[in-house]
C-alpha positions as MATLAB code, in Angstrom:
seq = 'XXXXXXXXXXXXXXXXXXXXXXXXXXXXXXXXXXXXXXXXXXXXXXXXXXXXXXXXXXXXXXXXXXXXXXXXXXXXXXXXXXXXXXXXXXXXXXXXXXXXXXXXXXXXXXXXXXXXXXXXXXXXXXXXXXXXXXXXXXXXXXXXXXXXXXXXXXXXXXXXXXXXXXXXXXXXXXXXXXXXXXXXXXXXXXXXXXXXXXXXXXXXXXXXXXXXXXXXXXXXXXXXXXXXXXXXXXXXXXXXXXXXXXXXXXXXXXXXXXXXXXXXXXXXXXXXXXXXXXXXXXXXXXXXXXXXXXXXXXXXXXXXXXXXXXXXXXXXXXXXXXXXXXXXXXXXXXXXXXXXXXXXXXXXXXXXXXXXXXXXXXXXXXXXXXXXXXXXXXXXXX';
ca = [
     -85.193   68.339   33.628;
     -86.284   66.327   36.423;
     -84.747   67.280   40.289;
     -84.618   65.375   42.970;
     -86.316   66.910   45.999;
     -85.000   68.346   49.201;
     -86.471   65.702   51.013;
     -85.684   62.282   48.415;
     -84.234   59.105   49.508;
     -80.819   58.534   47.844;
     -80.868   54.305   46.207;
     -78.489   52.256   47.542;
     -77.903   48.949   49.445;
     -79.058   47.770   52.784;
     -76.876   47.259   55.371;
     -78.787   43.447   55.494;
     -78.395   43.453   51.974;
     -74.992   44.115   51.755;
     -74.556   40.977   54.044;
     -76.313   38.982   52.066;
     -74.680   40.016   48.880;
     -71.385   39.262   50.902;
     -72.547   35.899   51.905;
     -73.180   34.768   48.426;
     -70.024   35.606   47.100;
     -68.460   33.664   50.113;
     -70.711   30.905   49.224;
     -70.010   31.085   45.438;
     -65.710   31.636   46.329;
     -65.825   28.438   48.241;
     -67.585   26.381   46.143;
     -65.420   27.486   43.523;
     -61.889   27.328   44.786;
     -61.794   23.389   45.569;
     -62.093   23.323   42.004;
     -59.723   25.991   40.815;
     -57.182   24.497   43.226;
     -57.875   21.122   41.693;
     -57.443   22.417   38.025;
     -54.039   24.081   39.033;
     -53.321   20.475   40.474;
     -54.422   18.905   37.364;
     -52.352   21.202   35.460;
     -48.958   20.719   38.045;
     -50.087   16.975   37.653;
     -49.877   16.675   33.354;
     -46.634   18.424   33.354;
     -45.184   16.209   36.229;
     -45.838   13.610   33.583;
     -44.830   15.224   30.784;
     -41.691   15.692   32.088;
     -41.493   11.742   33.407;
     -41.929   10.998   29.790;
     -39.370   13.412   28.674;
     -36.770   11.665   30.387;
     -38.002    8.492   29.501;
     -37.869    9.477   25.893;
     -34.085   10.962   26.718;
     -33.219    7.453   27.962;
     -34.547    5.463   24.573;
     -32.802    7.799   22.894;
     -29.798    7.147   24.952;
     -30.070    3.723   24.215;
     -30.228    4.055   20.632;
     -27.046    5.582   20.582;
     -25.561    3.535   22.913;
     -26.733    0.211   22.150;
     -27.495    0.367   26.550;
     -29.182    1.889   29.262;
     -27.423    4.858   30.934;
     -25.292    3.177   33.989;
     -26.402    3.488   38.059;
     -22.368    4.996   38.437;
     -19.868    4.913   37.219;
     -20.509    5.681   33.654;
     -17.903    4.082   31.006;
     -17.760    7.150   28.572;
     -16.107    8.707   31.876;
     -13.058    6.679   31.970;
     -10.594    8.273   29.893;
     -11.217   11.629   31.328;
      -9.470   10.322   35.392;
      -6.191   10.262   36.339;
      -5.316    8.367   39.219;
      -3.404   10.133   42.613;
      -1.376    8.575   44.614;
      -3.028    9.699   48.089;
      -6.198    9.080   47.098;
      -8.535    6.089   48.806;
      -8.470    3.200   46.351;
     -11.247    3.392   43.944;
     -13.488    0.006   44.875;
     -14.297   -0.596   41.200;
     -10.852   -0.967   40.262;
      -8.098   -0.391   42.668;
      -6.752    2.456   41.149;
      -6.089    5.285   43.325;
      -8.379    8.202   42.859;
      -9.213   10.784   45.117;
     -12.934   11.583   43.824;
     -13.245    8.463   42.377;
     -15.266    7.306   38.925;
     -18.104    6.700   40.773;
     -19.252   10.133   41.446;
     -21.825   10.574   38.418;
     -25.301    8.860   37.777;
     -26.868    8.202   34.575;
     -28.900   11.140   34.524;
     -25.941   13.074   33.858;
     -25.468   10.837   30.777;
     -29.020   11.897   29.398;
     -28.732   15.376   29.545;
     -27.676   15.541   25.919;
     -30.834   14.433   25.011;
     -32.704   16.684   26.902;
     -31.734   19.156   24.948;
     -28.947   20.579   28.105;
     -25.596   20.078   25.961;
     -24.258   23.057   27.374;
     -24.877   21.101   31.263;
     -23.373   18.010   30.294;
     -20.290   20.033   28.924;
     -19.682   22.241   31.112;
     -19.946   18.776   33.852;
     -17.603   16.804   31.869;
     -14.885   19.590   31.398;
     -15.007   19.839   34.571;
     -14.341   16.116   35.587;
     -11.076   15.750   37.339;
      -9.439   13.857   39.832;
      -9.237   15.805   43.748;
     -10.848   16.639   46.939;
     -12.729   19.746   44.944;
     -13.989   18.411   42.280;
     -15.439   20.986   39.800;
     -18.011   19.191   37.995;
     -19.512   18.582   41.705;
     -19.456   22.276   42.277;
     -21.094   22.873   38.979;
     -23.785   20.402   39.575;
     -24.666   22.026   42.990;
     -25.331   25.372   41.784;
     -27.322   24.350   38.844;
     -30.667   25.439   40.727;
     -28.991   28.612   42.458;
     -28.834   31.785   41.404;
     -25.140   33.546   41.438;
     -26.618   35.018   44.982;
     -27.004   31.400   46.274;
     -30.573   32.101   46.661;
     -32.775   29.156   45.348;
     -33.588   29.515   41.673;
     -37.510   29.147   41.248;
     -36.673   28.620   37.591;
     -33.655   26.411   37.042;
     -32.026   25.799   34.341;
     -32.619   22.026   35.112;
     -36.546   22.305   35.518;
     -37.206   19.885   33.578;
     -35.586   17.721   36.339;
     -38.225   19.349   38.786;
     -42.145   18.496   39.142;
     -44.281   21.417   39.793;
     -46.580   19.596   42.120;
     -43.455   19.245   44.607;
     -42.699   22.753   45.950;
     -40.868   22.462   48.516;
     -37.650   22.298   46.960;
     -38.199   26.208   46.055;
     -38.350   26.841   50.540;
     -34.770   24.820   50.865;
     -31.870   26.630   51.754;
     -29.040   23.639   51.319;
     -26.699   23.473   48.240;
     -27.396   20.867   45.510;
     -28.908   20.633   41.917;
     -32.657   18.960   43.182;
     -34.267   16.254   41.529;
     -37.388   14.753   41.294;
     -37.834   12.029   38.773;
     -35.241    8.961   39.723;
     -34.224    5.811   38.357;
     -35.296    2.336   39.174;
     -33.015    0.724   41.516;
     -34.879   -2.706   41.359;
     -36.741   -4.706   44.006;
     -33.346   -5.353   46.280;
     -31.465   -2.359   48.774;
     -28.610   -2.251   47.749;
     -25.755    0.497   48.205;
     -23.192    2.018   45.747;
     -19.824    0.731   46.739;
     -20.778   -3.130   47.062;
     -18.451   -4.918   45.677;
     -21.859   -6.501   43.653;
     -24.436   -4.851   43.816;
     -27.709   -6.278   43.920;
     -28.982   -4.291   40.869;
     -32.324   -5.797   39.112;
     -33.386   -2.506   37.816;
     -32.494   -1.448   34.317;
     -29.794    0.369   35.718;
     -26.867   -1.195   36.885;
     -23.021    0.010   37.256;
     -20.416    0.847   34.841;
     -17.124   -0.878   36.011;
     -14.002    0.830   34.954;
     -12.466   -2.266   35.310;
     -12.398   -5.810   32.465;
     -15.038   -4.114   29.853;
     -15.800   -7.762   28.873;
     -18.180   -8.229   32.188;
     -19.401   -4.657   32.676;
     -22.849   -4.871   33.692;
     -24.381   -3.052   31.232;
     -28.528   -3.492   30.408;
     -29.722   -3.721   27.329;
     -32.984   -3.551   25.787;
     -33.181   -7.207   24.860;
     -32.131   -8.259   28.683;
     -35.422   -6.429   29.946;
     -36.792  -10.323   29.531;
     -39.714   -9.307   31.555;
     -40.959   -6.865   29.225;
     -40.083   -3.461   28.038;
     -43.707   -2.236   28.945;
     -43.773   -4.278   31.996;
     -40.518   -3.109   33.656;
     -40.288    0.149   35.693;
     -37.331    2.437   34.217;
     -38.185    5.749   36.114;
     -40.160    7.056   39.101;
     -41.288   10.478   41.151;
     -39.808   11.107   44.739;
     -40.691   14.122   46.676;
     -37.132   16.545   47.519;
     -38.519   18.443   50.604;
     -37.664   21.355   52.299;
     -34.639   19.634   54.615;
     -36.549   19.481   58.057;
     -37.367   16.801   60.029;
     -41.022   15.947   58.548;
     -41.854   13.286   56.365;
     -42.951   15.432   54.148;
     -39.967   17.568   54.541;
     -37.370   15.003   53.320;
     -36.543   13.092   56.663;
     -35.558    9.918   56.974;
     -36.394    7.192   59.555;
     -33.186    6.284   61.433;
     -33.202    2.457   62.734;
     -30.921    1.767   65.657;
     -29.486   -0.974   63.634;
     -29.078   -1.956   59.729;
     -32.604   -2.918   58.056;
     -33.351   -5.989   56.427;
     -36.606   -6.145   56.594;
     -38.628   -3.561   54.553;
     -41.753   -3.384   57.959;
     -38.809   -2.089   59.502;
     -38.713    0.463   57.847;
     -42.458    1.205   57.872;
     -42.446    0.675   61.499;
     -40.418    4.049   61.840;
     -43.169    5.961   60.135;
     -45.652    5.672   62.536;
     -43.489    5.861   65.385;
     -42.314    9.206   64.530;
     -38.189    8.172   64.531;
     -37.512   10.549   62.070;
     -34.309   13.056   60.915;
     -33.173   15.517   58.849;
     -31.869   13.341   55.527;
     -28.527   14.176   56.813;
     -28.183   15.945   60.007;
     -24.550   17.915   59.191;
     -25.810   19.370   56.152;
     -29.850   19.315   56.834;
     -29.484   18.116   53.166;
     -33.142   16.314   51.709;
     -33.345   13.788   49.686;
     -32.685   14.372   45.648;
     -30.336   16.783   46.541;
     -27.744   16.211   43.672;
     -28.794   15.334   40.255;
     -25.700   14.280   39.045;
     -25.162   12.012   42.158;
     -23.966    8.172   42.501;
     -25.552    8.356   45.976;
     -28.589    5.882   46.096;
     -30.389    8.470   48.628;
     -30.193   11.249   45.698;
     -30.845    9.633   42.222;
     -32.571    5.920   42.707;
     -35.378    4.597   44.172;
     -36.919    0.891   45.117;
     -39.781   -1.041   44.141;
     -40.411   -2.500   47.193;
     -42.222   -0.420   49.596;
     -45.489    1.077   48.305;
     -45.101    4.719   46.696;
     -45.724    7.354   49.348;
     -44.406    5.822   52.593;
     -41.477    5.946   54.888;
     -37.818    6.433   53.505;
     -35.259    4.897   55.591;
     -31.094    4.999   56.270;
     -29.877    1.397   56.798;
     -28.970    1.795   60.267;
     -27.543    4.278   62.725;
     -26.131    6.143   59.257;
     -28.472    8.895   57.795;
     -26.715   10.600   55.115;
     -27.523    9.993   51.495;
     -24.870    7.120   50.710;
     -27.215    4.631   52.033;
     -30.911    5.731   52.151;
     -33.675    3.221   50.817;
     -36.331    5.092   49.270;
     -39.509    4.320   47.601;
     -41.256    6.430   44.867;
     -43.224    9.255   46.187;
     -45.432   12.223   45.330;
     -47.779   15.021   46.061;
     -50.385   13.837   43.950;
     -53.213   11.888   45.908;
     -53.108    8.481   46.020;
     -50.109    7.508   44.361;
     -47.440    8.063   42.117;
     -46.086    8.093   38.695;
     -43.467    6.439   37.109;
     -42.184    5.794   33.436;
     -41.796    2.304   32.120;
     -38.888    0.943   30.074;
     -41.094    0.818   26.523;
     -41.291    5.137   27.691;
     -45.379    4.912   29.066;
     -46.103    7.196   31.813;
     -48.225    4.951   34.609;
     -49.695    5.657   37.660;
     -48.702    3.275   40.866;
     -51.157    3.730   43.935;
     -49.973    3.458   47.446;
     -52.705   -0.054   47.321;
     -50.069   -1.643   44.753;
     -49.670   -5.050   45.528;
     -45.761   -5.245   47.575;
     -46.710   -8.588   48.819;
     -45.279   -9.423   52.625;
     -42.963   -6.918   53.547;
     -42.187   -8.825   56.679;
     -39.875  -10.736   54.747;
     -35.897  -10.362   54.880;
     -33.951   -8.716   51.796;
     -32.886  -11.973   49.847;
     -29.192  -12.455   49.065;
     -29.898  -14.792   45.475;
     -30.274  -11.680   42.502;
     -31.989  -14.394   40.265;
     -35.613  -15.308   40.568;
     -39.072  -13.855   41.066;
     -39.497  -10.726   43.292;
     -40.874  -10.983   47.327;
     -42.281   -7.977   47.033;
     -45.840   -8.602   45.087;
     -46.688   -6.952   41.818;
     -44.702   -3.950   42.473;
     -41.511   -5.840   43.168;
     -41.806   -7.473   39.829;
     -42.090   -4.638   37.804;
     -38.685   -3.567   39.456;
     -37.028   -6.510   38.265;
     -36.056   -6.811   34.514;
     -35.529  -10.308   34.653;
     -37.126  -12.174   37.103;
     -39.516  -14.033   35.390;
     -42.991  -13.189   36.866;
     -45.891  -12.541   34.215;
     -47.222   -8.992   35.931;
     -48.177   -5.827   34.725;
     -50.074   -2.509   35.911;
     -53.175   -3.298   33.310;
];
């Protein structure tokens, strides 16, 4: 058997060899990562869309039970479960007196069923009932909690969540989050007008005369099922006062002009999305609240969300669609494709002032028309 000597040199490495050894794994881990990080993106990015085209899918299948699209608020099938109170603030749809009002819920509470969360939408509906706590709020709060009240990485509601948006897992507010809204249309408009100025698919429910309820149906989409924007992405955020973060640019005075509210991005006026509650926007699912569950075609996705004046809180925020996927956004359409909108859409001259008529072609360029389901124009994303 072969021994080494007294006097042998034991192999190994270099110290300068080592180095160099070191340096091409450096070389090799940061080549490498962009593209990892860009697969995990890809990944985040499919199953945004997958889940887009869930609810989309949820929402035909709504209609075909229905015979209509879910409503903005106040959802019909909600009626007969309020009673009214005498000291509550007269309900604006119908006069009645009701402390919580019929308002309260959005149509995504209405799809749930087919989302395959039955056991959500019943546990929301028992718990509908007139009152200044209102349990089915409560409920819809903590659907993204744990029992601790610590954030709930993953919800029961997920599929209401895109993975490339995750900052709401750093929040620390209340509130079941959302990030997949529906289309308000191509005009601001806010939940207790008297009329809204609804062009999206998505208008209210009226508790009142069921004869004019403005309900949307498949065959009043007269602009085309596959050329009409049903659903969208919007970022949540974390509740601080970055863009990214959820704020909101606060005007001195109500907006009417949408380069108004772009003005306020680049001149850093920003706020928490509500400043008593540091609560960011899509903070409630189940929510009437334009600033939670609806966005506008009107602004270009990505850019500045605004309050309508001196207000911040979510009642009256104007939001467009939003993302953290480069370059864009992607939204759903009413025939249940999954598109991609890039912040270069076509929004026409935002300098313009919000019209008042609800009939006509959009101001707003291609992307306003694909808000509108009846407006006329001969546009599409193709």
């Amino acid at each position: 058997m072969l021994r080494r000597g007294r006097n042998a040199i034991a192999a190994g490495f270099t110290l300068v060899e080592l180095l160099v050894v070191i340096a091409i794994i450096g070389t090799l881990v940061g080549l490498l990562l962009p593209a990892v990080q860009s697969a995990r993106e890809s990944a985040r990015s499919s199953s945004c869309s997958n889940n887009l085209k869930q609810m989309a899918l949820a929402v035909a299948n709504f209609h075909d039970t229905k015979q209509r699209f879910p409503v903005s608020h106040a959802e019909p099938d909600f009626f007969g479960r309020w009673s009214t109170a005498a000291n509550g603030a007269a309900n604006p749809f119908t006069g009645d007196k009701d402390v919580s009002g019929l308002a309260n819920y959005c149509g995504i509470v209405s799809i749930m069923p087919f989302l395959e969360q039955q056991r959500v939408y019943d546990s929301l509906v028992a718990g509908m009932q007139p009152g200044l706590s209102n349990a089915a709020d409560a409920k819809g709060r903590n659907y993204n909690r744990n029992s601790n009240g610590t954030v709930n990485g993953n919800a029961i509601l997920s599929p209401l969540l895109c993975p490339s948006d995750s900052l709401p897992l750093r929040r620390t507010a209340s509130g079941g989050l959302l990030n997949y809204r529906m289309n308000g249309g191509d005009m601001w408009w806010y939940h207790i007008d008297v009329s809204p100025t609804q062009r999206g698919p998505f208008r209210k429910g009226d508790p009142g005369n069921l004869g004019v309820v403005r309900l949307t149906r498949s065959k009043d989409v007269t602009d085309g099922l596959s050329k009409t924007v049903m659903l969208g992405e919007a970022v949540t955020g974390s509740g601080d006062s970055s863009l990214d973060g959820g704020a909101v640019g606060r005007p001195s005075s109500t907006i009417t002009k949408p380069s108004t509210c772009m003005g306020y991005g680049s001149s850093g006026v920003l706020t928490n999305f509500d400043t008593s509650t540091t609560e960011p926007v899509g903070a409630y699912w189940w929510s009437y609240l334009t600033g939670s569950t609806m966005f506008f075609t009107i602004q270009p996705p990505n850019t500045i969300r605004c309050a309508t004046g001196t207000a911040d809180s979510a009642t009256r925020a104007r939001l467009p669609a939003s993302s953290f996927h480069r370059g864009g956004a992607f939204v759903a359409m009413c025939d249940g494709a999954v598109r991609f909108v890039t912040e270069g859409i076509d929004t026409g001259n935002l300098d313009q002032t919000m019209p008042s008529s609800t009939t006509g072609g959009s101001r707003w360029g291609v992307w306003g028309s694909l808000g509108s389901i009846s407006g006329g124009e001969v546009t599409s994303l193709d």
